[in-house]
KEKOLTOR-486484 format. One record per atom (N, C-alpha, C): x, y, z; residue in one letter; residue number from 1; atom name. Coordinates in nm, 3 decimals, decimal comma. Layout:
# KEKOLTOR-486484
- px/py/pz/residuo/num/atomo
- X/Y/Z/A/NUM/CA;
...
# end
This chain:
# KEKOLTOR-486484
- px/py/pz/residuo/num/atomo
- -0,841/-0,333/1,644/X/1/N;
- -0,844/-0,474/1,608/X/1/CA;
- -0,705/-0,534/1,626/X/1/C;
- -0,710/-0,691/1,741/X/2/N;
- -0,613/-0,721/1,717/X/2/CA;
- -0,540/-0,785/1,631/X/2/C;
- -0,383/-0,728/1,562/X/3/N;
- -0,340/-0,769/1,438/X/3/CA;
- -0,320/-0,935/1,442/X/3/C;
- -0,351/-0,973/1,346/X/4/N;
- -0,316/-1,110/1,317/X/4/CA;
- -0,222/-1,157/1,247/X/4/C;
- -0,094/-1,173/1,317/X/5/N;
- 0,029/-1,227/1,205/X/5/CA;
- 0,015/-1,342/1,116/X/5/C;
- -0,036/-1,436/1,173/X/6/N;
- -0,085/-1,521/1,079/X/6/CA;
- -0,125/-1,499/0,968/X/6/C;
- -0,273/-1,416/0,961/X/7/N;
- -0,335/-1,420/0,828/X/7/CA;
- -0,229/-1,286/0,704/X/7/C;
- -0,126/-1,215/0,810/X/8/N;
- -0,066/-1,096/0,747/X/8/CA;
- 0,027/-1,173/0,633/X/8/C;
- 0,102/-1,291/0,721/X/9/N;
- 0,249/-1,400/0,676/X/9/CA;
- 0,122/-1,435/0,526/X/9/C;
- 0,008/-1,520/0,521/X/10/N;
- -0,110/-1,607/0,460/X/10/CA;
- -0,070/-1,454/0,303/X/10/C;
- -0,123/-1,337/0,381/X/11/N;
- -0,188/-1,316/0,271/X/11/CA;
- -0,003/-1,269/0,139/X/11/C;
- 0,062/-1,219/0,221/X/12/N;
- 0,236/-1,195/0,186/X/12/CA;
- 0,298/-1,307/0,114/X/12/C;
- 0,287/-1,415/0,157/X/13/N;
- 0,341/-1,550/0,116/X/13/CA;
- 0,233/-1,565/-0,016/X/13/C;
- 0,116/-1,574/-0,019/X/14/N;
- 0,055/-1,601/-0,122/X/14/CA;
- 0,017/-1,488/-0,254/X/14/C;
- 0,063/-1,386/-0,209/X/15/N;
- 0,081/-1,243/-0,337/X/15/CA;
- 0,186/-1,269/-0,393/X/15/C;
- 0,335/-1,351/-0,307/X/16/N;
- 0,441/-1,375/-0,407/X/16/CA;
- 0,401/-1,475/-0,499/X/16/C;
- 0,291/-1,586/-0,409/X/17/N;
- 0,319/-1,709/-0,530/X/17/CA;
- 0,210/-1,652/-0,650/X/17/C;
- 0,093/-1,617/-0,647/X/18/N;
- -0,001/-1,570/-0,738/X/18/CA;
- 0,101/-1,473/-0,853/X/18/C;
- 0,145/-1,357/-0,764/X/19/N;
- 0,210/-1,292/-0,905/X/19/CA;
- 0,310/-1,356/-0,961/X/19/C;
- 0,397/-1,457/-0,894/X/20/N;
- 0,524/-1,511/-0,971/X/20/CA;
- 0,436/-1,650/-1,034/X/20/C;
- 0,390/-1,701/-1,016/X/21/N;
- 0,296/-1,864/-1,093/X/21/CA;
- 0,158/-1,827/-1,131/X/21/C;
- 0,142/-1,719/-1,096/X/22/N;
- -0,050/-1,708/-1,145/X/22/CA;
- -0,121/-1,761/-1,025/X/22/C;
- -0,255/-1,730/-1,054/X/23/N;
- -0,360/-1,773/-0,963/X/23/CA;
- -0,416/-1,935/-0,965/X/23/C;
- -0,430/-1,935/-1,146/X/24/N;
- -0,482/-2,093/-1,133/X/24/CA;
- -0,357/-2,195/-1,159/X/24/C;
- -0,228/-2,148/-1,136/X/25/N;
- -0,091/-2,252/-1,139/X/25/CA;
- -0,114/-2,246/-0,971/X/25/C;
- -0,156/-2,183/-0,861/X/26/N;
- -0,114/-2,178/-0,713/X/26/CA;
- -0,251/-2,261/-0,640/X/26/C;
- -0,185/-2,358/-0,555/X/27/N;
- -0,289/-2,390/-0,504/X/27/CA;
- -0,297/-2,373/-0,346/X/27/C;
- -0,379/-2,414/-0,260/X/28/N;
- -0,351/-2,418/-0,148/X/28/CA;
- -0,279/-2,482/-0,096/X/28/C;
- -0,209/-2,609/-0,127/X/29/N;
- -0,098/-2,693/-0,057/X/29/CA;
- 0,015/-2,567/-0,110/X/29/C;
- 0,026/-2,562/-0,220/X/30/N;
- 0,172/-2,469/-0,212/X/30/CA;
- 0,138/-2,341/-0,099/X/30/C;
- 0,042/-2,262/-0,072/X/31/N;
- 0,029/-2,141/0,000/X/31/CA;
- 0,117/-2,257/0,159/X/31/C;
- 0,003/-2,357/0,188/X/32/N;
- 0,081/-2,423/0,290/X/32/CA;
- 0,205/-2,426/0,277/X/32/C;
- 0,255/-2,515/0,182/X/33/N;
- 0,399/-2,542/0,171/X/33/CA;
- 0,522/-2,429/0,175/X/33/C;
- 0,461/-2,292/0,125/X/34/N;
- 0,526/-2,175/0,158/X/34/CA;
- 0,538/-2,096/0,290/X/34/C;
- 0,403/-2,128/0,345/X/35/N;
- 0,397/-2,049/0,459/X/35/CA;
- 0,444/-2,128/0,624/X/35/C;
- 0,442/-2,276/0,590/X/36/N;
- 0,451/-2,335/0,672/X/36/CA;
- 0,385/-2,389/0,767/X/36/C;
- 0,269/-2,358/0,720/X/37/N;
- 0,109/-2,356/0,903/X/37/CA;
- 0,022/-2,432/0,738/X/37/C;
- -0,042/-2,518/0,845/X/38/N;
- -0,098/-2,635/0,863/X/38/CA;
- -0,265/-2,548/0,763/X/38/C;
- -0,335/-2,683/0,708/X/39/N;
- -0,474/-2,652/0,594/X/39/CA;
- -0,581/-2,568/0,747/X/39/C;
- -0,566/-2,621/0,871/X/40/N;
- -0,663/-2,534/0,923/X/40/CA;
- -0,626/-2,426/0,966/X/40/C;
- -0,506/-2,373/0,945/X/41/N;
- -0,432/-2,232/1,021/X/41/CA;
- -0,497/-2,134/0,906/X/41/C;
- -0,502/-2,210/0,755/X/42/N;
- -0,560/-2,107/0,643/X/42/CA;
- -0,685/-2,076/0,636/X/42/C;
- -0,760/-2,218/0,691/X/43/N;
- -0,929/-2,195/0,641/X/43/CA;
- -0,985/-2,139/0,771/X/43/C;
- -0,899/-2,121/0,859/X/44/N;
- -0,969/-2,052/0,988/X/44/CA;
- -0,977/-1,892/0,939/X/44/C;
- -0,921/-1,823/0,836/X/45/N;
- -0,899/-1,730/0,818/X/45/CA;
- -0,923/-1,665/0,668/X/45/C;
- -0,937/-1,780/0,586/X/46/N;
- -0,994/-1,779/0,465/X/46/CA;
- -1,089/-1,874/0,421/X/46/C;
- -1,211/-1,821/0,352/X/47/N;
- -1,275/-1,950/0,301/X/47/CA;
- -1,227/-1,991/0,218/X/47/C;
- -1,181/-1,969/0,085/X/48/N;
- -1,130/-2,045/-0,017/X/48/CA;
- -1,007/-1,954/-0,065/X/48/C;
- -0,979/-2,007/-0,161/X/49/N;
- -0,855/-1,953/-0,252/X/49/CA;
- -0,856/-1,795/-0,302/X/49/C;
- -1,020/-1,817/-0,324/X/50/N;
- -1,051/-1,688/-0,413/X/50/CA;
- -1,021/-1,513/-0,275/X/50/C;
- -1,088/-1,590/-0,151/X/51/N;
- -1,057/-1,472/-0,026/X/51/CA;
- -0,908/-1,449/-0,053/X/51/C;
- -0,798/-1,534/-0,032/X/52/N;
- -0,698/-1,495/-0,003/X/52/CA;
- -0,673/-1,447/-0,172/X/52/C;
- -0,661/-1,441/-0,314/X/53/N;
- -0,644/-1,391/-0,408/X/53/CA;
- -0,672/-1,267/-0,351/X/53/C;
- -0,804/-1,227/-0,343/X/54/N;
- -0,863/-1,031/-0,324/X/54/CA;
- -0,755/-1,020/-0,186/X/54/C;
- -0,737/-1,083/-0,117/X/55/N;
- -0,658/-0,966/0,014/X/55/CA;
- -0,509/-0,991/-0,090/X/55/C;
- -0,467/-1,025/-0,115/X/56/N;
- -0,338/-1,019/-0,205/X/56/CA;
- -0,312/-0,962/-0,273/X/56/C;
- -0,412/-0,944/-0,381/X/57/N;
- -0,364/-0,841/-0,460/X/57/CA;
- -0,410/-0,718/-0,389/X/57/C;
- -0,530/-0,694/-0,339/X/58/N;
- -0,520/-0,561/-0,262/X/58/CA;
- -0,436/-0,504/-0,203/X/58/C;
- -0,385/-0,613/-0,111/X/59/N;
- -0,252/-0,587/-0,081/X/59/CA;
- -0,107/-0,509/-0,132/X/59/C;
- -0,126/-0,611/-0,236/X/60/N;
- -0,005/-0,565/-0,376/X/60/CA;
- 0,014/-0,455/-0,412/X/60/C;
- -0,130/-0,415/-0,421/X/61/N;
- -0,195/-0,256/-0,485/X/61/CA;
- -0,138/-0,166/-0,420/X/61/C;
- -0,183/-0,178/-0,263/X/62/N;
- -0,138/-0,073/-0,144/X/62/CA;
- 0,016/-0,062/-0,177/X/62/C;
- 0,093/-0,190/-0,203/X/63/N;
- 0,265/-0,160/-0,228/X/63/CA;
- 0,302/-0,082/-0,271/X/63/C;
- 0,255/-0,075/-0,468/X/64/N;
- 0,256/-0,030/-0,565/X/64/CA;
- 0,220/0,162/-0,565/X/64/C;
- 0,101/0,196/-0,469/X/65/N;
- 0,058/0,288/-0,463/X/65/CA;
- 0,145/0,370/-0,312/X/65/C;
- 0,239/0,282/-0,249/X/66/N;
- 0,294/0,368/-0,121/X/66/CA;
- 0,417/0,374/-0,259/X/66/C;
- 0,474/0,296/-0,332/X/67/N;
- 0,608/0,336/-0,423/X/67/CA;
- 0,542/0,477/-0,530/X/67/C;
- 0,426/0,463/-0,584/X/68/N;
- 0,366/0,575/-0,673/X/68/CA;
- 0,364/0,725/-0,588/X/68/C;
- 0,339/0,675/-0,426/X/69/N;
- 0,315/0,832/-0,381/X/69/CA;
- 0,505/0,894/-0,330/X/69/C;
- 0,579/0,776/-0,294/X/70/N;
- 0,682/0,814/-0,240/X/70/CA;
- 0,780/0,840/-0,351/X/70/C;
- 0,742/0,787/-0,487/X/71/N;
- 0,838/0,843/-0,614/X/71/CA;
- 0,781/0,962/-0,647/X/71/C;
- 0,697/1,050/-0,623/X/72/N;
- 0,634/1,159/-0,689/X/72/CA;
- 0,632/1,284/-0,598/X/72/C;
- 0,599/1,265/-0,478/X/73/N;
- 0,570/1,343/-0,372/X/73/CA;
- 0,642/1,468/-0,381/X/73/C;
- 0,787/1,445/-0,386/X/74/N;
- 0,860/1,586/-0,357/X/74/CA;
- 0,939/1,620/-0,513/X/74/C;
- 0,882/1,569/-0,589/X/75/N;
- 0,854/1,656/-0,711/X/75/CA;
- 0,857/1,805/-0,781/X/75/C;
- 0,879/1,828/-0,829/X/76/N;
- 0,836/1,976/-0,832/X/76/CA;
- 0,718/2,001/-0,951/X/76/C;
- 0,811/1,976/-1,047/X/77/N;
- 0,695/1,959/-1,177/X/77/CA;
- 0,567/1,831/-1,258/X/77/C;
- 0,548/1,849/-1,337/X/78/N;
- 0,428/1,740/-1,362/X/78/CA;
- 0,515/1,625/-1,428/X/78/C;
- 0,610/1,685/-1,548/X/79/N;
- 0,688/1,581/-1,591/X/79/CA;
- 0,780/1,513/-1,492/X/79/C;
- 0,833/1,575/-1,396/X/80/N;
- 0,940/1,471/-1,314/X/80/CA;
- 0,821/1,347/-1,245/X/80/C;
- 0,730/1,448/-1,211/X/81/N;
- 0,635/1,305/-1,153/X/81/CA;
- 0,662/1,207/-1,209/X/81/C;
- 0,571/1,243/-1,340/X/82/N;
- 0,528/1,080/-1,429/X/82/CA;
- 0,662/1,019/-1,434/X/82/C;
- 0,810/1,073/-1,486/X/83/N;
- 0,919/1,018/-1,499/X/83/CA;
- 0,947/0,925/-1,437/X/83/C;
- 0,893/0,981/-1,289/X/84/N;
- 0,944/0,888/-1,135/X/84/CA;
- 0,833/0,790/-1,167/X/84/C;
- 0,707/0,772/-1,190/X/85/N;
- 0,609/0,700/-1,199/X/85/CA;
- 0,674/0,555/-1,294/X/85/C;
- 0,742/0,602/-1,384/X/86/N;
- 0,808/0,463/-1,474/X/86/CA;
- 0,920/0,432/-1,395/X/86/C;
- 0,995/0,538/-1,350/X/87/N;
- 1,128/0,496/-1,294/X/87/CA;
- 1,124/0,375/-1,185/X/87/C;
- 0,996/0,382/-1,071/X/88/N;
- 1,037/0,265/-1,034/X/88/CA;
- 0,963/0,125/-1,073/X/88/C;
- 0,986/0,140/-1,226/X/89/N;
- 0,979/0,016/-1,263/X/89/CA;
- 1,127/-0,022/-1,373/X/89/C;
- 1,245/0,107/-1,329/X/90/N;
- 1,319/0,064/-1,430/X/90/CA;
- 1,428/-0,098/-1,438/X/90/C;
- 1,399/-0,121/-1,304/X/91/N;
- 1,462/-0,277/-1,268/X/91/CA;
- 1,312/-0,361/-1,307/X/91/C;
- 1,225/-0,339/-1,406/X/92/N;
- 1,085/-0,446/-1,385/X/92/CA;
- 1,208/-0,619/-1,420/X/92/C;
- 1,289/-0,634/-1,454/X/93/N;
- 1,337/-0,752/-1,425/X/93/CA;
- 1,351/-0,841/-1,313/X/93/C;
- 1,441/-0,768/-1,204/X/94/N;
- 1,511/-0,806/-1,097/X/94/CA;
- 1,457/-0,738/-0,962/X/94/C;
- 1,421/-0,628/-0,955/X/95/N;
- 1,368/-0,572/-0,862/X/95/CA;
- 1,217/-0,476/-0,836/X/95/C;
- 1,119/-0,565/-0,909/X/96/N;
- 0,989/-0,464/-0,940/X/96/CA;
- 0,952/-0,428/-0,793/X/96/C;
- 0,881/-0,351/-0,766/X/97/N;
- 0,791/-0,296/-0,647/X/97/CA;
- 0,730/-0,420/-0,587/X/97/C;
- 0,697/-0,545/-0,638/X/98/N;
- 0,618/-0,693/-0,584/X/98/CA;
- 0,680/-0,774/-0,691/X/98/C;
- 0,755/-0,875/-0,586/X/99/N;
- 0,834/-0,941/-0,627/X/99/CA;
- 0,742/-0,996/-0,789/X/99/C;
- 0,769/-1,048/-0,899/X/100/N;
- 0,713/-1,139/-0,950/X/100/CA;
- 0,651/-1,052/-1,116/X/100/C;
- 0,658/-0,923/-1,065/X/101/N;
- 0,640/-0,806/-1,183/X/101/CA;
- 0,535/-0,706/-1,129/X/101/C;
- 0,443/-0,637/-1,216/X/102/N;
- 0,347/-0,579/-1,212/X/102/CA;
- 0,194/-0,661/-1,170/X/102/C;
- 0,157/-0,650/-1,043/X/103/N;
- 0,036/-0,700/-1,005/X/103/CA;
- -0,058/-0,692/-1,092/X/103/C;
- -0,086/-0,545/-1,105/X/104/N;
- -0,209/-0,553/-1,229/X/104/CA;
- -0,178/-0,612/-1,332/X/104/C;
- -0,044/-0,609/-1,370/X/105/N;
- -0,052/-0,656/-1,525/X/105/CA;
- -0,103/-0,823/-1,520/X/105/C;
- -0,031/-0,847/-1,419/X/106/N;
- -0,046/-1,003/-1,385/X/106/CA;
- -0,153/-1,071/-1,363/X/106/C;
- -0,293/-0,963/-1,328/X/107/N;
- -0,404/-1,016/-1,243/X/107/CA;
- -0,493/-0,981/-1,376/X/107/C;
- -0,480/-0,863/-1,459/X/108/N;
- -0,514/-0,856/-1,591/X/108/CA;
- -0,539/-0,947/-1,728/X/108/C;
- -0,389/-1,046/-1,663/X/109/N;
- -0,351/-1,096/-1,812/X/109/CA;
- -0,507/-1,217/-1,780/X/109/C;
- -0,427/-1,292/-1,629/X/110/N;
- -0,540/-1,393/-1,610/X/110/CA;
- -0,659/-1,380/-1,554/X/110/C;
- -0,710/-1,327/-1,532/X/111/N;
- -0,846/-1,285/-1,436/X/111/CA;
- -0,939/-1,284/-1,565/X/111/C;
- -1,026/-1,331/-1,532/X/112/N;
- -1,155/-1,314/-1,651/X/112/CA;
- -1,287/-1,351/-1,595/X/112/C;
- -1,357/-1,403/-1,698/X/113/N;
- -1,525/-1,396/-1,628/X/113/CA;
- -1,564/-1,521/-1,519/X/113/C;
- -1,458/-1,632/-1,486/X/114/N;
- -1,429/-1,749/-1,430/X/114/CA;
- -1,428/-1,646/-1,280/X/114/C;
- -1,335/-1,528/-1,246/X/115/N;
- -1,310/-1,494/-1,141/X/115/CA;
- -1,347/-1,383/-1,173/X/115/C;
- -1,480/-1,311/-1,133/X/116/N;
- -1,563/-1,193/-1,171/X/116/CA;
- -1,515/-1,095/-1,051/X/116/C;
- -1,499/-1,111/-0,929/X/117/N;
- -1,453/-1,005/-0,855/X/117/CA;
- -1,295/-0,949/-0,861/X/117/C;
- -1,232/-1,071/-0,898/X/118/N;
- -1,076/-1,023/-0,899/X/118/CA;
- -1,087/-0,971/-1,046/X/118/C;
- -1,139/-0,991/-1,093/X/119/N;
- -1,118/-0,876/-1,275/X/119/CA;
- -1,180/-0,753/-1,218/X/119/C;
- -1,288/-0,720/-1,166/X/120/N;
- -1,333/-0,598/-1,136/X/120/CA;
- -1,219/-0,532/-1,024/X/120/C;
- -1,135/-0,597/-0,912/X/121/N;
- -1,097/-0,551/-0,919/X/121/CA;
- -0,968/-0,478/-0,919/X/121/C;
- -0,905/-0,518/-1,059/X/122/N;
- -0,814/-0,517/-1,133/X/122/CA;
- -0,858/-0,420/-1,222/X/122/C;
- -0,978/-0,409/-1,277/X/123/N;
- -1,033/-0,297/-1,377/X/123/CA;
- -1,059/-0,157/-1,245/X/123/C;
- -1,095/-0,200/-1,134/X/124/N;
- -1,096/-0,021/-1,050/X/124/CA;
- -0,989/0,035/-1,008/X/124/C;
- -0,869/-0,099/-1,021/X/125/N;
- -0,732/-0,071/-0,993/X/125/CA;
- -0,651/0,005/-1,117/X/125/C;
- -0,690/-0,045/-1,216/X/126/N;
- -0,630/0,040/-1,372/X/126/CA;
- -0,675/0,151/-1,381/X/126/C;
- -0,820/0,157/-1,357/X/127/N;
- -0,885/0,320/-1,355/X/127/CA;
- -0,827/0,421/-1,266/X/127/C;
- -0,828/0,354/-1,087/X/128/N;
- -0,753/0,483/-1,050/X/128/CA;
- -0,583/0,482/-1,052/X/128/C;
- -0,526/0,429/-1,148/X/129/N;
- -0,417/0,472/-1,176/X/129/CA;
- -0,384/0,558/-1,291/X/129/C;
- -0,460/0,534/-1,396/X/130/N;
- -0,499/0,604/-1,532/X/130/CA;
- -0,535/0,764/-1,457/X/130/C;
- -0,639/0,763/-1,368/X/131/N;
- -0,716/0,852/-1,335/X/131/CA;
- -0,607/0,941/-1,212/X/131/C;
- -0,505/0,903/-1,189/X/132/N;
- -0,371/0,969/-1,066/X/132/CA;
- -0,304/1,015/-1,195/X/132/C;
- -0,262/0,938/-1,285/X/133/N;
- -0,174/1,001/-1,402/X/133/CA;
- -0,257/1,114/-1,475/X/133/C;
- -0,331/1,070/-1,489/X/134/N;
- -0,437/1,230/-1,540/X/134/CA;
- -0,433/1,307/-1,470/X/134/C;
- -0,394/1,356/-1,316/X/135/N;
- -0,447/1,432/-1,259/X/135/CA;
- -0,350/1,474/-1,258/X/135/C;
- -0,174/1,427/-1,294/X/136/N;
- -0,080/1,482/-1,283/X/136/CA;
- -0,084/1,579/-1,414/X/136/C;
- -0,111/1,522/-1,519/X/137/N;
- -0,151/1,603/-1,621/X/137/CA;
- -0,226/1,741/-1,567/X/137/C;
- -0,322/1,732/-1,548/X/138/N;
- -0,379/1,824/-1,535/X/138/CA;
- -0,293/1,963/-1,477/X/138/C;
- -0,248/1,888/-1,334/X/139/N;
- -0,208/1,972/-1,251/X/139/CA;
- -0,107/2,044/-1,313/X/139/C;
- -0,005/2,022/-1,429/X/140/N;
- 0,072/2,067/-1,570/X/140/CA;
- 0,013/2,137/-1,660/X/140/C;
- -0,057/2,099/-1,631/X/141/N;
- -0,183/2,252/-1,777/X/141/CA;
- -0,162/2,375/-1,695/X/141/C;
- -0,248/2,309/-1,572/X/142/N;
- -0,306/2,475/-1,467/X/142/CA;
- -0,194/2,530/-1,435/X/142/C;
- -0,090/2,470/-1,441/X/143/N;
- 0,058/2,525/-1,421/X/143/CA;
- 0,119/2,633/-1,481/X/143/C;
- 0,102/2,562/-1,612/X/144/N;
- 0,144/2,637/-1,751/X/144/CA;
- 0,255/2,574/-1,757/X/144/C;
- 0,285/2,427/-1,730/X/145/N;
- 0,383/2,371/-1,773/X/145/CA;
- 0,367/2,275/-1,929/X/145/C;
- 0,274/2,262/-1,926/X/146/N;
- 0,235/2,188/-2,023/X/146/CA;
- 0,083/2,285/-2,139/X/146/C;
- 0,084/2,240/-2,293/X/147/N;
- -0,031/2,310/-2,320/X/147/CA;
- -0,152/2,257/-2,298/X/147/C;
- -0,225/2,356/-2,330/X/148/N;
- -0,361/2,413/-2,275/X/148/CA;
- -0,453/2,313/-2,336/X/148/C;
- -0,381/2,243/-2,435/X/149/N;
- -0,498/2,175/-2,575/X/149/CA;
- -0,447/2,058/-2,557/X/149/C;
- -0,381/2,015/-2,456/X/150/N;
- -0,380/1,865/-2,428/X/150/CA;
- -0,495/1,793/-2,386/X/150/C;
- -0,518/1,643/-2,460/X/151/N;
- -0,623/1,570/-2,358/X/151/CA;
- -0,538/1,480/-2,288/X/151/C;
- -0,585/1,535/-2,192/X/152/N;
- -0,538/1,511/-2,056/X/152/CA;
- -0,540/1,352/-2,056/X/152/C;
- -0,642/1,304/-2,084/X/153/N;
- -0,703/1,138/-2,016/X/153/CA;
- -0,636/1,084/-2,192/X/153/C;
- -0,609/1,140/-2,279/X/154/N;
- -0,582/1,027/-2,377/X/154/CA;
- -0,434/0,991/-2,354/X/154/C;
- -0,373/1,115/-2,307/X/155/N;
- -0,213/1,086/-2,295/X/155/CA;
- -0,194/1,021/-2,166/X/155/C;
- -0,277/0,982/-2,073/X/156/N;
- -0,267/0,925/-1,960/X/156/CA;
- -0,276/0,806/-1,979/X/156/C;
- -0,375/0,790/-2,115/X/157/N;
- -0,431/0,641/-2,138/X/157/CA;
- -0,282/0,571/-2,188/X/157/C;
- -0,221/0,658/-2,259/X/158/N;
- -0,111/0,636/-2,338/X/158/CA;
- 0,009/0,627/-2,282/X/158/C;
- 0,040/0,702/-2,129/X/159/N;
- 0,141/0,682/-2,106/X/159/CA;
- 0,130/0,534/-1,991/X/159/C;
- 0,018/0,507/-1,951/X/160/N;
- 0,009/0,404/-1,891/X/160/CA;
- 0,015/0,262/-1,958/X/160/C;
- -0,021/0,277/-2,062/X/161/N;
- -0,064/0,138/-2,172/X/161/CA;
- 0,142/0,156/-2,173/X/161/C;
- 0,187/0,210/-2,220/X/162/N;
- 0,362/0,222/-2,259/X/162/CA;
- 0,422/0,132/-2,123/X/162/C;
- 0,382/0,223/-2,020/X/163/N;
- 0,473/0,145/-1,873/X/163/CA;
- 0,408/-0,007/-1,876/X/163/C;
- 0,308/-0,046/-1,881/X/164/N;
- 0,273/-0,189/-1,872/X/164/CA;
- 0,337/-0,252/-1,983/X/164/C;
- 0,292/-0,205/-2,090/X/165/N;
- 0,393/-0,262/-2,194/X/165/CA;
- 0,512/-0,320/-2,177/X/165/C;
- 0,607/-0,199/-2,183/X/166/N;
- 0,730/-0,191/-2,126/X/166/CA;
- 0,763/-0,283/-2,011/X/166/C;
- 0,680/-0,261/-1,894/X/167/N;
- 0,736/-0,412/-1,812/X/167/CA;
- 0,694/-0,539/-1,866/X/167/C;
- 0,584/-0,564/-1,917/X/168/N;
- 0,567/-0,701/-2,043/X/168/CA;
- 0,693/-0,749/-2,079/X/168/C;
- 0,722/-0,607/-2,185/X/169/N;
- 0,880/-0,694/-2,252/X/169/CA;
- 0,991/-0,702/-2,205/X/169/C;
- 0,986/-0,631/-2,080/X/170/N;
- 1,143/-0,637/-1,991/X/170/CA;
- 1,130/-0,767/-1,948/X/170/C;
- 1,008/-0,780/-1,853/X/171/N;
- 1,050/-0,932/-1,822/X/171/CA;
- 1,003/-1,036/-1,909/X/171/C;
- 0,977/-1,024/-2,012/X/172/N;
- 0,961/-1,136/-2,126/X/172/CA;
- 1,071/-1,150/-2,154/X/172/C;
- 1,149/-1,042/-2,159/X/173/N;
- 1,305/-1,086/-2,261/X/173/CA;
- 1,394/-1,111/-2,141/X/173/C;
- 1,394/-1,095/-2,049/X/174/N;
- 1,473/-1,046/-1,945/X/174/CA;
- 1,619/-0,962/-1,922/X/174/C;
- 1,518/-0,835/-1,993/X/175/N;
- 1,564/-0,748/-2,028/X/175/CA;
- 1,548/-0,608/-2,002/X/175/C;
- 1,627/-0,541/-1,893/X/176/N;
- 1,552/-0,406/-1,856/X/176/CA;
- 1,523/-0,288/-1,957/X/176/C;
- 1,587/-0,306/-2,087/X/177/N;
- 1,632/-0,223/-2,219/X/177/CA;
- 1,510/-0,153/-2,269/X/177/C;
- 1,399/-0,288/-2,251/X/178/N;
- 1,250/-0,213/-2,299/X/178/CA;
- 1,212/-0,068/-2,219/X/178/C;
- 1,267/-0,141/-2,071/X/179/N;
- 1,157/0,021/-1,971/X/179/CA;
- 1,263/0,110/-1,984/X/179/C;
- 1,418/0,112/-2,005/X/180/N;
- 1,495/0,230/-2,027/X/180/CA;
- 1,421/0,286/-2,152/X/180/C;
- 1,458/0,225/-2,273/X/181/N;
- 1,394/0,267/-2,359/X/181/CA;
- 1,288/0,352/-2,363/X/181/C;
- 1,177/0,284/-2,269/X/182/N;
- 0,993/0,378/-2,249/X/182/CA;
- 1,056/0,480/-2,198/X/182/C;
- 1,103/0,488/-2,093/X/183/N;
- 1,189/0,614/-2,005/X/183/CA;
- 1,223/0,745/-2,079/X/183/C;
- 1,331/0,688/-2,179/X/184/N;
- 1,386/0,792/-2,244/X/184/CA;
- 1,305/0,842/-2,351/X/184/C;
- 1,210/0,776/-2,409/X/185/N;
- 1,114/0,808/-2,533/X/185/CA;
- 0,979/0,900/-2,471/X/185/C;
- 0,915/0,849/-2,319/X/186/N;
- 0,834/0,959/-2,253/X/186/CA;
- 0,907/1,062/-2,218/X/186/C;
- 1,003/1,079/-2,179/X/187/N;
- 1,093/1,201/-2,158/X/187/CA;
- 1,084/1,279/-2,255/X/187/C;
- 1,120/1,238/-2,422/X/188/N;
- 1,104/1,339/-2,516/X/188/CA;
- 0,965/1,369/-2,557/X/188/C;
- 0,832/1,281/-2,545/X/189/N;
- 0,722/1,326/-2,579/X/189/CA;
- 0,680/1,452/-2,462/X/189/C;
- 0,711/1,413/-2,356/X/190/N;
- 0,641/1,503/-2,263/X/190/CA;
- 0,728/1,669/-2,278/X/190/C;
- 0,831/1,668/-2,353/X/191/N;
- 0,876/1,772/-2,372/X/191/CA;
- 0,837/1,852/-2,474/X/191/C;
- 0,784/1,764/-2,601/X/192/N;
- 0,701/1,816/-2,672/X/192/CA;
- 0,579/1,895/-2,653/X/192/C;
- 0,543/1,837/-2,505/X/193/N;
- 0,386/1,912/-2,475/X/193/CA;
- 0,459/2,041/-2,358/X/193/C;
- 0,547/2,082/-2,367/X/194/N;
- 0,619/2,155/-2,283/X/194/CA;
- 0,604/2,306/-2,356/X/194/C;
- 0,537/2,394/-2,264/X/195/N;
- 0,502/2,511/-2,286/X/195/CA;
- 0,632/2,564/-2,343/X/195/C;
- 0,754/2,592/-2,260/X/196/N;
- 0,873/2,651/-2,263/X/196/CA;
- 0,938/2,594/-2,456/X/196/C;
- 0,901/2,456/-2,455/X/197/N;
- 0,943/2,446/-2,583/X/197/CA;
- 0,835/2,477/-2,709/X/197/C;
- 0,772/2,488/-2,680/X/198/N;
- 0,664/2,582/-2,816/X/198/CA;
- 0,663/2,720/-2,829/X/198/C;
- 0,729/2,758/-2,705/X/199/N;
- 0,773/2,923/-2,749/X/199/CA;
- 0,940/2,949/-2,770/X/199/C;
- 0,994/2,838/-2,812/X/200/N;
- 1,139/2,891/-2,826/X/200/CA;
- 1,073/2,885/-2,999/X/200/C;
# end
């Protein structure tokens, strides 16, 4: 398929304005006014607002998930993963992974039953991230890095609800102090579930 720069610039230009102003603060004259090409350069390529929202944040997602696989990858253990998993959000002020903060958190806060496909999917987007952090868990049990009597999916639930959090109040306050903070406080829980330290 041939690539279309156009609709690539459409959907890039309008993931910054959605996550930095929201969905229902952005309209289509601003997507124009940002991108520079004219109301039929957009609707040749989108029907409404709501098309270009889903390729955007999908978009966003793919960002978020090439920074999740390239902070973790050469890893060794389960805890450095997750570590790296917050770490690159420790600039959530000034330099998040998409400009403007956390996509999901952003598409979360506002998305509701008004926009039924972009909440769903924002809810399959939370699941398989919950559901990648679990699996790092896991892969820490079968290890024997971690114990045996962990639930896996509650501390996943838990360490994910913390990182969203945590970027909440960094850029509410504008303040990176919150996600150092999460940083250094998952560091000591996950050491708690650390095989090596229940047998000293």
């Amino acid at each position: 398929m041939k690539e279309d720069i156009t609709r690539d610039l459409i959907i890039q230009t309008s993931l910054k304005l959605f996550n930095k102003q929201g969905y229902n603060l952005t309209s289509i004259q601003d997507i124009m006014n940002a991108t520079g090409l004219p109301k039929g350069a957009i609707y040749r390529r989108f029907e409404n607002k709501n098309e270009i929202a889903i390729a955007s944040f999908n978009h966003s997602m793919e960002i978020v998930w090439e920074h999740y696989f390239k902070a973790t990858q050469f890893k060794a253990s389960a805890t450095d993963k997750l570590i790296a998993m917050f770490e690159i959000y420790q600039d959530a002020v000034y330099n998040p992974p998409v400009d403007g903060g956390c996509p999901l958190l952003n598409t979360a806060i506002e998305s509701d039953d008004g926009f039924q496909e972009l909440h769903e999917l924002a809810a399959k987007a939370h699941n398989q991230t919950l559901l990648f952090i679990q699996s790092i868990i896991e892969e820490g049990i079968s290890l024997q890095e971690f114990c045996q009597d962990i639930d896996s999916y509650s501390l996943a639930s838990f360490l994910f609800s913390t990182l969203e959090g945590a970027i909440m109040a960094s850029r509410l306050s504008l303040n990176n102090e919150h996600m150092l903070h999460s940083i250094r406080q998952i560091k000591i829980l996950l050491q708690t579930y650390s095989i090596k330290n229940q047998e000293v």
